[in-house]
SELUM-221262 format. One record per residue: residue in three letters; residue number from 1; y, x, z of N, C-alpha, C in turn. Coordinates in steps of 0.05 Angstrom, whole numbers, plus 5000, padded with zeros to 4 digits. Layout:
N
  type  seq   n.v   n.u   n.w  ca.v  ca.u  ca.w   c.v   c.u   c.w
   Ala  NUM     Y     X     Z     Y     X     Z     Y     X     Z
...
! end
This chain:
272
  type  seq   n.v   n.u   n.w  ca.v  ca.u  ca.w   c.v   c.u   c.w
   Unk    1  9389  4866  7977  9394  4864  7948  9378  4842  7936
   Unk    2  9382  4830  7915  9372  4804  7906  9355  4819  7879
   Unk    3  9347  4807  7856  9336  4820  7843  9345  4836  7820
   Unk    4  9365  4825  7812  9383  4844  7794  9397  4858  7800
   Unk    5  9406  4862  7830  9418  4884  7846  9393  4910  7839
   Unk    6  9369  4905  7852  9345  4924  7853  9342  4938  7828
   Unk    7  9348  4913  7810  9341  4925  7779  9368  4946  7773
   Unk    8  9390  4943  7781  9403  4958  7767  9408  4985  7788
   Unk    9  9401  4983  7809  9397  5002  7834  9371  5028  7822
   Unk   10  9346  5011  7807  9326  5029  7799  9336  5041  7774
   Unk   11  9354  5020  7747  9361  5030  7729  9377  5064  7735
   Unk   12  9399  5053  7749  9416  5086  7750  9390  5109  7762
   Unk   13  9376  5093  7789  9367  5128  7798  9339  5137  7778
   Unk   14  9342  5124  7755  9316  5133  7745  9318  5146  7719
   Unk   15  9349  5146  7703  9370  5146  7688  9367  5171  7678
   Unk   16  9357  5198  7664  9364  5224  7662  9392  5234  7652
   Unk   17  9410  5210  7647  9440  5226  7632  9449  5205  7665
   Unk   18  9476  5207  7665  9501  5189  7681  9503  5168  7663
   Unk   19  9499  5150  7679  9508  5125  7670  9540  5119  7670
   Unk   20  9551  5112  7657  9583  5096  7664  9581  5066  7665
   Unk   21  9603  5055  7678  9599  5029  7671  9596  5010  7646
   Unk   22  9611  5026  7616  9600  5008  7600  9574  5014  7585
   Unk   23  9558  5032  7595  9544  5030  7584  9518  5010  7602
   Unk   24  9523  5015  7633  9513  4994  7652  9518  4968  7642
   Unk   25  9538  4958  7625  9553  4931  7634  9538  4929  7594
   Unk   26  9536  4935  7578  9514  4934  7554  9489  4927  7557
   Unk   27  9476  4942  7580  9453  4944  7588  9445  4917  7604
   Unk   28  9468  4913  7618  9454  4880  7639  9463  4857  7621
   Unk   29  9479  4865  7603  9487  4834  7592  9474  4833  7565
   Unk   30  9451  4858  7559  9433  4857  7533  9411  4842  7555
   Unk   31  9401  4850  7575  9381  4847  7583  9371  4819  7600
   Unk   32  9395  4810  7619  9396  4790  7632  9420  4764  7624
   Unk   33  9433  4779  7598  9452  4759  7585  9475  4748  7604
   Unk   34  9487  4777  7617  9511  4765  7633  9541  4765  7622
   Unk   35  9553  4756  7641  9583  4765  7631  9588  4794  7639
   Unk   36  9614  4798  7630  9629  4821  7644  9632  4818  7669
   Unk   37  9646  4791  7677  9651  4785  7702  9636  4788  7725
   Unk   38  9615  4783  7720  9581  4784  7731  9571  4806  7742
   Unk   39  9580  4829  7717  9569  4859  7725  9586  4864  7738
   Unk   40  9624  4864  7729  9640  4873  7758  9626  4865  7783
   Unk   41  9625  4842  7789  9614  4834  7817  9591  4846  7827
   Unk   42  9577  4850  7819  9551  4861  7815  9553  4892  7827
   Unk   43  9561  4908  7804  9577  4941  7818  9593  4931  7841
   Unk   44  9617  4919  7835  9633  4913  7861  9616  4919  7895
   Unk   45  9594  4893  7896  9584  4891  7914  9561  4922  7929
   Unk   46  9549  4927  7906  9540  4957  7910  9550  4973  7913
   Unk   47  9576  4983  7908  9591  4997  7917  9601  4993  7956
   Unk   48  9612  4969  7951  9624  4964  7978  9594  4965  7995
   Unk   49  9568  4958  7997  9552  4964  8019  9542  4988  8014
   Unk   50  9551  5014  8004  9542  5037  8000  9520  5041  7984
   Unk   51  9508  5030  7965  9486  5035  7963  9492  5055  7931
   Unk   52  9515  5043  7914  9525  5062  7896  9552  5076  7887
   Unk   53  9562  5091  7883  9594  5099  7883  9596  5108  7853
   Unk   54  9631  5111  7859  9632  5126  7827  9641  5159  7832
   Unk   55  9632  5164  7811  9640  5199  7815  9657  5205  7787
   Unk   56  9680  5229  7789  9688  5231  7760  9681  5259  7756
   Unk   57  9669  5269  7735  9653  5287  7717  9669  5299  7705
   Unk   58  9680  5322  7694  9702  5328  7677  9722  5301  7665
   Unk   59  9723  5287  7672  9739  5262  7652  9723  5237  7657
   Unk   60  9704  5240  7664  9681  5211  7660  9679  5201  7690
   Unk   61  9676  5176  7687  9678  5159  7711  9651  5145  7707
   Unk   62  9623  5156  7727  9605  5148  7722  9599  5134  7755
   Unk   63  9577  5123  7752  9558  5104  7775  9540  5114  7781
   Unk   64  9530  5125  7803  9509  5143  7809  9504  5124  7842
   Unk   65  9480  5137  7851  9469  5117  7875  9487  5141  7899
   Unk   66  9497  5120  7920  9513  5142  7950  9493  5152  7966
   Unk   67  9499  5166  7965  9486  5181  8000  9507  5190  8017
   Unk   68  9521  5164  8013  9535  5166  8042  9538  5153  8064
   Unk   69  9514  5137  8058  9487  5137  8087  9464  5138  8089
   Unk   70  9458  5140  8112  9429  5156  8113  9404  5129  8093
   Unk   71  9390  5142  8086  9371  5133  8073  9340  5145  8081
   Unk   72  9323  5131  8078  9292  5130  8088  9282  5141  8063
   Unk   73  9269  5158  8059  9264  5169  8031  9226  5171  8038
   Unk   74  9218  5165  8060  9190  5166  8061  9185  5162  8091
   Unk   75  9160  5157  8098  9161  5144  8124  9165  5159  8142
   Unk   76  9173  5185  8144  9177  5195  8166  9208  5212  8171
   Unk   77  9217  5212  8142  9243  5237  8129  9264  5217  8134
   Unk   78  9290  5222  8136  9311  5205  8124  9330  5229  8124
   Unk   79  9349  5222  8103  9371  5243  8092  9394  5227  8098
   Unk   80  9411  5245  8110  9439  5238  8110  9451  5246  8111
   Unk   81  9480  5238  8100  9500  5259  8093  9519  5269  8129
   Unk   82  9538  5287  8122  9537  5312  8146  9563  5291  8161
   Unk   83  9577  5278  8141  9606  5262  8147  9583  5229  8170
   Unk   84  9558  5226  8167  9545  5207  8189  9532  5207  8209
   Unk   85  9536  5205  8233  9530  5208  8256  9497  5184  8248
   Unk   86  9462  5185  8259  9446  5172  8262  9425  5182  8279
   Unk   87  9424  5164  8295  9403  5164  8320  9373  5162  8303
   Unk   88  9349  5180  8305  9331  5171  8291  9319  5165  8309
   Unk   89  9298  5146  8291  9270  5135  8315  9254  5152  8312
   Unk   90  9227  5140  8337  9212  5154  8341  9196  5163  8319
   Unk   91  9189  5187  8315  9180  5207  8303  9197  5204  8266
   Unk   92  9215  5205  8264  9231  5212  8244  9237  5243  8247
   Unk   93  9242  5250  8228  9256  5278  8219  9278  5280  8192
   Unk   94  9306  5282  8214  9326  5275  8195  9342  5304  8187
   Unk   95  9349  5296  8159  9355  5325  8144  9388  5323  8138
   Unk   96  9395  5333  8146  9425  5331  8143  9440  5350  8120
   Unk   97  9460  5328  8101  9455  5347  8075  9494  5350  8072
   Unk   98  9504  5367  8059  9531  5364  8045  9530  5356  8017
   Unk   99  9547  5340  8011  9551  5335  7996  9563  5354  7978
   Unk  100  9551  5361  7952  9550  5385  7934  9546  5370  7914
   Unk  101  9538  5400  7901  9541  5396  7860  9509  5402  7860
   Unk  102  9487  5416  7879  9466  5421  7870  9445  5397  7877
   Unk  103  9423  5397  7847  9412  5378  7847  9390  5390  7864
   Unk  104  9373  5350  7872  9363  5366  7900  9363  5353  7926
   Unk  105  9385  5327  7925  9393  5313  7944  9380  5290  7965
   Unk  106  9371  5285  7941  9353  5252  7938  9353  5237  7925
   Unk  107  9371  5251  7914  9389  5215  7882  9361  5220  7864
   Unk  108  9345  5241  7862  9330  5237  7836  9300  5227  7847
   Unk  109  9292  5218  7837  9260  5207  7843  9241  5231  7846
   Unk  110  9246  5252  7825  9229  5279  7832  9226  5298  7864
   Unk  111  9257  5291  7873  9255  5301  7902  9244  5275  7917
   Unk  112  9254  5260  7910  9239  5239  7935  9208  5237  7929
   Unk  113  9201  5238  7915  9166  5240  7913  9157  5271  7926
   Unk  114  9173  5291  7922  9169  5312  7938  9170  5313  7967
   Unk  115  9190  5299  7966  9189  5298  8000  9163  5277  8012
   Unk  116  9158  5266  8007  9138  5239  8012  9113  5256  8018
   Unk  117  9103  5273  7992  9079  5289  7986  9092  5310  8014
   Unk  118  9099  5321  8013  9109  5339  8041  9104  5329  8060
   Unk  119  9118  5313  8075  9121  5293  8097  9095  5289  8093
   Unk  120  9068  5279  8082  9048  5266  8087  9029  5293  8094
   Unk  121  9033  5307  8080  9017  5325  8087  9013  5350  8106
   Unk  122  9048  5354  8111  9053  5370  8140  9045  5349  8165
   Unk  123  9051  5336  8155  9058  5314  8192  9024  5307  8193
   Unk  124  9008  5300  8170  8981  5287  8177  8957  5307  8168
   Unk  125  8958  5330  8147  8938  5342  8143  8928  5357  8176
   Unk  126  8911  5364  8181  8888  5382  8207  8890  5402  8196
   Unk  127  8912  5413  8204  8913  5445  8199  8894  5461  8216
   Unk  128  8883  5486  8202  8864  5509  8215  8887  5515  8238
   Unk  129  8905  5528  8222  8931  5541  8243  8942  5523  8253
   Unk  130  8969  5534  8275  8990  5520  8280  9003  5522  8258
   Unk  131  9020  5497  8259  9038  5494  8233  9056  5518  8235
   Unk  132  9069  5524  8263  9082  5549  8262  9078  5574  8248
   Unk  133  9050  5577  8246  9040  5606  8235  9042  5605  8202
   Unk  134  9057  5575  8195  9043  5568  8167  9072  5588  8150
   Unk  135  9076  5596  8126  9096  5589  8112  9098  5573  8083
   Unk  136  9130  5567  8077  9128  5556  8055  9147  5572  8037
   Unk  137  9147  5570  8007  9157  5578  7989  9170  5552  7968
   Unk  138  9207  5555  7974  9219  5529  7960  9226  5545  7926
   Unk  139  9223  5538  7916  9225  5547  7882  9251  5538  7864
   Unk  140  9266  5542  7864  9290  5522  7855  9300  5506  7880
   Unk  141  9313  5513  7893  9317  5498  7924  9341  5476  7920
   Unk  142  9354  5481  7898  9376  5460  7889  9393  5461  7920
   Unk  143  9394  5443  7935  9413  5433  7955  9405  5441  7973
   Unk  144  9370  5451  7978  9352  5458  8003  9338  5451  8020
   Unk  145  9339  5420  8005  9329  5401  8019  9301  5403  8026
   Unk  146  9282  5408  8007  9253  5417  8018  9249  5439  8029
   Unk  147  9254  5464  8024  9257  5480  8046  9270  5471  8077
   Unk  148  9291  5460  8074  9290  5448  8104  9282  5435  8108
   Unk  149  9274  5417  8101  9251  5392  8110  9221  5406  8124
   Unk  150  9214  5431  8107  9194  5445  8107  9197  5459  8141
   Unk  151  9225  5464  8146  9224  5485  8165  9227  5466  8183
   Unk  152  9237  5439  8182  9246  5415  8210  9215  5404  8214
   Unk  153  9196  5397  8195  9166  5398  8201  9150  5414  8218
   Unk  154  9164  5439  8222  9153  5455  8237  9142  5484  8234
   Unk  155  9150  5488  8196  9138  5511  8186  9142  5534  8198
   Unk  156  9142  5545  8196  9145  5575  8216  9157  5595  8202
   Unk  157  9162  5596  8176  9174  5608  8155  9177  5602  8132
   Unk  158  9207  5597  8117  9212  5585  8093  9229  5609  8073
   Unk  159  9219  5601  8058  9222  5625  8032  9244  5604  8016
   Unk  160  9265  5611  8012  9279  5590  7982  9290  5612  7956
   Unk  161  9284  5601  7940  9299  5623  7917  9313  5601  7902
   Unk  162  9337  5608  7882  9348  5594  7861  9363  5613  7845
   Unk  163  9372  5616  7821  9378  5635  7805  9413  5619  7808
   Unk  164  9416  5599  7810  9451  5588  7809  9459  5596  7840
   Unk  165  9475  5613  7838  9498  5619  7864  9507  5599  7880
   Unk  166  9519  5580  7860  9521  5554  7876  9503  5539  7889
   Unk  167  9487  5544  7883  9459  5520  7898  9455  5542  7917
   Unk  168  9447  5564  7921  9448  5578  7935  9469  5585  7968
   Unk  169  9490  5577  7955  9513  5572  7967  9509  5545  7986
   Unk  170  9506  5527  7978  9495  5500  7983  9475  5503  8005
   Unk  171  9455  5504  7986  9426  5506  8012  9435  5523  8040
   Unk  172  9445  5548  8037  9463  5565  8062  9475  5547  8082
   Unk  173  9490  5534  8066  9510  5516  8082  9491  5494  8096
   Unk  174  9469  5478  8087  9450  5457  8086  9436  5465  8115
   Unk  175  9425  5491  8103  9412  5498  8124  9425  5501  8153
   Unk  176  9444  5514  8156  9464  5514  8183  9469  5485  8187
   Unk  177  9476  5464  8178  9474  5436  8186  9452  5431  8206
   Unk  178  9434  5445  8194  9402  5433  8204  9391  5446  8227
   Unk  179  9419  5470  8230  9399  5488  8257  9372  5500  8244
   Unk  180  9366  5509  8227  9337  5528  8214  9350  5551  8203
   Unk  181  9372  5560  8195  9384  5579  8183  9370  5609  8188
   Unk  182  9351  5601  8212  9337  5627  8228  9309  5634  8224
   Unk  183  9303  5600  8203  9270  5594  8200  9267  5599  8163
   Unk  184  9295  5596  8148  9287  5587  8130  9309  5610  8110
   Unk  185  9296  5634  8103  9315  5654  8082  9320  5649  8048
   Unk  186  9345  5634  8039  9351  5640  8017  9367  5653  7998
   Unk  187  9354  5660  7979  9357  5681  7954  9362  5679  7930
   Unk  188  9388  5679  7920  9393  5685  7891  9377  5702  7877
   Unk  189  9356  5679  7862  9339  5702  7845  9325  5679  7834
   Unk  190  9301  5685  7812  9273  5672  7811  9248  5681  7831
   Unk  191  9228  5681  7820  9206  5682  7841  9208  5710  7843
   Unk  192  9207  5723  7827  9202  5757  7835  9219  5763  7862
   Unk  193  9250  5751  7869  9260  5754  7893  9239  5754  7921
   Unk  194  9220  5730  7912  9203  5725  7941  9180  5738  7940
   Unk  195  9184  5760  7963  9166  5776  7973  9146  5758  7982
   Unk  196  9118  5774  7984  9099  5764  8005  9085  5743  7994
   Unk  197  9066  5724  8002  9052  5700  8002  9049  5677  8018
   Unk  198  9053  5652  8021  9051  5629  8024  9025  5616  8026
   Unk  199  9029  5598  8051  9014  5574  8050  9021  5554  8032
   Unk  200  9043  5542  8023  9054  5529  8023  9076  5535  7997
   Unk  201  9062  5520  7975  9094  5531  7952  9104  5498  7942
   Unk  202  9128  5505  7941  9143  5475  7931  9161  5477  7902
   Unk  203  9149  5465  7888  9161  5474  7860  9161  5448  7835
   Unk  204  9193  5439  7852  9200  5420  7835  9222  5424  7810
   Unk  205  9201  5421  7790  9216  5436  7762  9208  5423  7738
   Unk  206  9213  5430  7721  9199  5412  7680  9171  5422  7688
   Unk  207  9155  5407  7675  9134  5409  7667  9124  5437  7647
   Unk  208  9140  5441  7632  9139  5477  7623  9138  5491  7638
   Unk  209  9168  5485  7654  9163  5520  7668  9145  5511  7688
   Unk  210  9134  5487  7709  9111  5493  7711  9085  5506  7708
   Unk  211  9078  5495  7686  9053  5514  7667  9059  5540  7665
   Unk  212  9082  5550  7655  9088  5578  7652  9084  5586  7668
   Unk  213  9095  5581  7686  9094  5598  7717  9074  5597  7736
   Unk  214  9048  5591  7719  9033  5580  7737  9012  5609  7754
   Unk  215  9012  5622  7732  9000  5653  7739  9024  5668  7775
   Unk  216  9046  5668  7767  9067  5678  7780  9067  5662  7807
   Unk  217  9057  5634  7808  9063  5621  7824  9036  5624  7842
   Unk  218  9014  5632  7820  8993  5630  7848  8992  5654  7857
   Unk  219  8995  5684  7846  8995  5699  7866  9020  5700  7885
   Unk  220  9036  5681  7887  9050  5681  7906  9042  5660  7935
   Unk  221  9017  5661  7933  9007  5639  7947  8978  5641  7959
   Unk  222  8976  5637  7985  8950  5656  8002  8928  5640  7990
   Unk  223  8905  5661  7994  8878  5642  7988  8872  5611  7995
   Unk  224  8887  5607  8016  8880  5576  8033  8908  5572  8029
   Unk  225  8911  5554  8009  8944  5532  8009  8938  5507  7991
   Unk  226  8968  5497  7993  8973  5480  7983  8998  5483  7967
   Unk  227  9005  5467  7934  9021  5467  7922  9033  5438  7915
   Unk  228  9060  5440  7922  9067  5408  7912  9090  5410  7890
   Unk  229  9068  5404  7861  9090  5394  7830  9104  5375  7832
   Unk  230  9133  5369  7833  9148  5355  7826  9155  5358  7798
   Unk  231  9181  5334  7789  9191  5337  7761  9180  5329  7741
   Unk  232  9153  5325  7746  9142  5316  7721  9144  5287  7717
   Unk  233  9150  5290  7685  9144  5257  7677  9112  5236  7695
   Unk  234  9105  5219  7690  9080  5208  7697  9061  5223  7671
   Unk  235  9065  5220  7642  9044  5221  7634  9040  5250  7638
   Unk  236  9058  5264  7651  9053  5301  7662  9032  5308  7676
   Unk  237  9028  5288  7699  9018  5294  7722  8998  5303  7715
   Unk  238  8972  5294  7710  8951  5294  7698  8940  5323  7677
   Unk  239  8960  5333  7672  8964  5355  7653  8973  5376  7669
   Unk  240  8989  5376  7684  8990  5395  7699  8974  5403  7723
   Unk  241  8967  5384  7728  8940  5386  7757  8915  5396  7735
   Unk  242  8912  5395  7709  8890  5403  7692  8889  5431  7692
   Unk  243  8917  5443  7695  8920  5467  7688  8918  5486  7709
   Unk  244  8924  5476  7735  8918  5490  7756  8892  5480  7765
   Unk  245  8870  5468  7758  8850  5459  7752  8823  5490  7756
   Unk  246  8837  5499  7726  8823  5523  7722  8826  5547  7739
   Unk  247  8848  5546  7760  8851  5563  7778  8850  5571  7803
   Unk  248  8819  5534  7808  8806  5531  7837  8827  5523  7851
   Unk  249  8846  5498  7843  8862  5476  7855  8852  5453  7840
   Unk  250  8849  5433  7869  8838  5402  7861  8864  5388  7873
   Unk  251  8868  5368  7852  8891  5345  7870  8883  5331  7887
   Unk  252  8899  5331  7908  8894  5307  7937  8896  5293  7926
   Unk  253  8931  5290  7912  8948  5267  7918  8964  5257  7890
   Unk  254  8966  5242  7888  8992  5245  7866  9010  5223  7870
   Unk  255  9041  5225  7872  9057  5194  7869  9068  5193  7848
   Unk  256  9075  5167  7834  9090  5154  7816  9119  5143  7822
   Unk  257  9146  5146  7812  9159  5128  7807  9185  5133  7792
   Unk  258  9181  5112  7777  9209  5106  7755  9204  5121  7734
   Unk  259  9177  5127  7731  9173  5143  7705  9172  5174  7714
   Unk  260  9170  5182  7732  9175  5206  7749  9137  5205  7762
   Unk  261  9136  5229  7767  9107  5238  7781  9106  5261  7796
   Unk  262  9086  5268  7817  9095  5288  7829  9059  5287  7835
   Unk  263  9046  5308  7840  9019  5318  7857  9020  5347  7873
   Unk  264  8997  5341  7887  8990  5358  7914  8966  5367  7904
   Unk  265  8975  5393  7905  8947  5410  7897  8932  5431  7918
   Unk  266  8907  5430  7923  8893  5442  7939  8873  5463  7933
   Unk  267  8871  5486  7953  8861  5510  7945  8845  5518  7976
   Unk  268  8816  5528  7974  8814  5538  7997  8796  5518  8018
   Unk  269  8801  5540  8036  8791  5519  8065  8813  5521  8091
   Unk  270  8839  5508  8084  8858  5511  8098  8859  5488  8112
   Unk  271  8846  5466  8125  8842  5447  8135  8818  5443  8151
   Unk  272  8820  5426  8179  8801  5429  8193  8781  5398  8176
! end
């Protein structure tokens, strides 16, 4: 991609409404003073090497980024859709997804910073335990992608809840793609569905119900863990790591991007 490919590649996935084309084709020719002609070519070309497609919405014909090929979402993860056959390299862990309606996929910056913070910390933290003995708790599982990511890492038990049938439906299906369907149980519900306690809780959501749930979320969660916030804006991060702060969690980690933030919060002596 050249540089106004990139720019308009970050514009859509960073986007909180659907973009359509005229409002893309306003936006590059306020900004970089093109033609029309310019931006057809422009989409044209992103489209044809996969990198964006159009989808129609009740009536609306918008531009959203494809995953309909595999993509590298952090140095060790790559997601791809179930319609692509990909050989991974050495030490990759590839998540194989359907294409659905639940968010969750990769298209948003909040899961891909989730997954990153995951991936870095399953694959490299010195666990006390085997990772096997560990479990995790997915919170909104959307598509199920972190719960299975969680359980192809090696977790030893994955918890998913979601209150929409359909995502629920989804992640089911996600999971059997992935071969974990045996590692990783999900539940139409909120948290009260998930019995038991966690090493490991994944809870990518607003920044409210964050905070709200922050009581609910830690007793769902063993003395020695770890918690990874997604969803939050950037200037969130900081505010929400404050708040679990007071509840004997310090941040490792935190990532940035596109106006999006995500941190890793730590509890305990669960690390060698």
């Amino acid at each position: 991609m050249d540089d106004i490919e990139k720019h308009v590649y970050r514009y859509i996935s960073s986007s909180p409404i659907k973009i359509t084309f005229g409002v893309l084709r306003r936006y590059l020719v306020k900004e970089f003073d093109l033609s029309v002609t310019d931006v057809k070519e422009i989409v044209s070309k992103l489209i044809r090497s996969g990198d964006l497609c159009y989808t129609n919405h009740y009536g609306n014909v918008n531009i959203e980024l494809s995953y309909d090929k595999p993509v590298k979402v952090s140095k060790n993860v790559v997601l791809k859709p179930s319609s692509v056959t990909y050989h991974p390299q050495h030490g990759e862990t590839v998540v194989t997804l359907e294409k659905g309606f639940s968010f969750g996929c990769g298209a948003h910056p909040s899961t891909r910073l989730a997954i990153r913070l995951m991936d870095d910390a399953v694959s490299n933290f010195r666990w006390k335990k085997e990772k096997s003995a560990l479990s995790a708790l997915d919170i909104g599982t959307g598509s199920g992608v972190l719960g299975i990511l969680a359980a192809k890492l090696g977790i030893g038990f994955v918890c998913a809840v979601d209150t929409d049938p359909c995502a629920v439906f989804e992640s089911k299906k996600n999971a059997f793609l992935n071969s974990v369907e045996k590692v990783v149980t999900i539940l139409n519900g909120d948290l009260e569905a998930a019995d038991g306690q966690y090493s490991i809780v994944l809870a990518n959501l607003r920044f409210p119900t964050l905070t709200a749930l922050r009581g609910e979320l830690i007793r769902r969660m063993k003395k020695n863990g770890i918690i990874i916030l997604s969803g939050l804006k950037e200037e969130e991060v900081f505010k929400a790591s404050g708040a679990y702060k007071n509840l004997g969690f310090s941040m490792t980690n935190f990532l940035m991007e596109l106006g999006w933030g995500a941190c890793l919060l730590l509890r305990g002596d669960l690390l060698r």
